[in-house]
C-alpha positions as CSV (number, residue, x, y, z in Angstrom):
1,X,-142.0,-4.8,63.0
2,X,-144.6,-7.0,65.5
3,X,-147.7,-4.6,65.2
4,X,-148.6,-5.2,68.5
5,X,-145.2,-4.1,69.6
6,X,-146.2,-0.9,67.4
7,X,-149.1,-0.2,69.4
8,X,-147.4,0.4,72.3
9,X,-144.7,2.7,71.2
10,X,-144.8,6.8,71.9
11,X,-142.3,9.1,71.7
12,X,-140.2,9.8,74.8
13,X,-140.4,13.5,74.6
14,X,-143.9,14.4,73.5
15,X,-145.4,11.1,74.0
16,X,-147.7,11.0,70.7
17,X,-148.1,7.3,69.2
18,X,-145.4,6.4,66.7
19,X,-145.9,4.3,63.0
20,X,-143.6,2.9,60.7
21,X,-142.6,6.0,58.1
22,X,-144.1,4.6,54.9
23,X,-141.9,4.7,51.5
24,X,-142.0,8.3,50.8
25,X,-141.3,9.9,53.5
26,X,-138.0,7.3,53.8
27,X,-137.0,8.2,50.4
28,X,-137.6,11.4,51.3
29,X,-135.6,11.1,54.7
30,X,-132.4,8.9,52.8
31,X,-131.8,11.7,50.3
32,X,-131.5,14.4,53.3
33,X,-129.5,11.9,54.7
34,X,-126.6,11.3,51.6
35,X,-127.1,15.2,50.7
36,X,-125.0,15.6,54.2
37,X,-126.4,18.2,56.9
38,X,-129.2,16.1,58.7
39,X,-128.6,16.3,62.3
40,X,-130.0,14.6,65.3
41,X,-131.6,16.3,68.3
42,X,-128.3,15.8,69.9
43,X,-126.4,17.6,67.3
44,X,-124.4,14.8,65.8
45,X,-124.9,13.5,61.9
46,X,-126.8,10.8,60.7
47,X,-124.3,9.6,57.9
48,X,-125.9,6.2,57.7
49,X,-129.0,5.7,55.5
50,X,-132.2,3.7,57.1
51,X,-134.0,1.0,55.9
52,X,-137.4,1.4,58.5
53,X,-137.8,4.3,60.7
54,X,-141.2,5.4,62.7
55,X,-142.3,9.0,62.4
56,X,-144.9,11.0,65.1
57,X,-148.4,11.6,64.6
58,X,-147.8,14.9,63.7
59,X,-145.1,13.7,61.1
60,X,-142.5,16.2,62.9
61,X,-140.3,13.7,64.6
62,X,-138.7,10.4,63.1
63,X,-136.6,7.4,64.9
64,X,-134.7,4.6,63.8
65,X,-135.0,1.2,64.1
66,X,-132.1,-0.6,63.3
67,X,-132.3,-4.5,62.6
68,X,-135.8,-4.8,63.7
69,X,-135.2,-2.5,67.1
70,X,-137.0,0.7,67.4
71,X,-134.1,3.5,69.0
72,X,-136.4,5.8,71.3
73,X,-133.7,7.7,72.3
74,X,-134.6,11.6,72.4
75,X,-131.2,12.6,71.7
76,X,-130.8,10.7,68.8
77,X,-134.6,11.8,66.8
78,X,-134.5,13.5,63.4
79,X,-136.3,16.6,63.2
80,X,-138.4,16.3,59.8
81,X,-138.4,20.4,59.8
82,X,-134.7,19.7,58.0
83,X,-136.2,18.1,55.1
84,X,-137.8,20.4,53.0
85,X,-138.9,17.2,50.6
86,X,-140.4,15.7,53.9
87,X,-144.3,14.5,53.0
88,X,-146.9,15.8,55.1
89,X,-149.5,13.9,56.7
């Protein structure tokens, strides 16, 4: 992802700056994914395992990006309180 792009980038609902979710923390996030359950802020499942995602500041929030495309969509964030594996900062 374009790091000046990166720079720009809050979340929607609390507004904090977002980064790319380093390797842990995906790893962490794809095995709450295929262990069923996760749930986005809409309610509906994330079945579908990510390859890049961007987390909050405070790690407590994650979005997608899919091919390259960052998916600020409140409805559709991942709580990180769901994954008990989930790094800290």
């Amino acid at each position: 992802m374009d790091r000046k792009l990166l720079d720009l980038l809050v979340c929607p609902t609390t507004r904090q700056p977002l980064q790319l979710l380093d390797s842990r923390g995906l790893t962490a996030l794809n095995a709450a994914i295929e262990g069923g359950g996760l749930q986005r802020a809409d309610g509906s499942a994330q079945i579908e395992t990510l390859h890049e995602a961007l987390v909050t500041r405070d790690r407590k929030t994650v979005y997608r990006v899919d091919d390259g495309i960052p998916v600020l969509l409140a409805e559709e964030a991942i709580a990180t309180s769901q994954i008990p594996a989930f790094p800290g900062a």
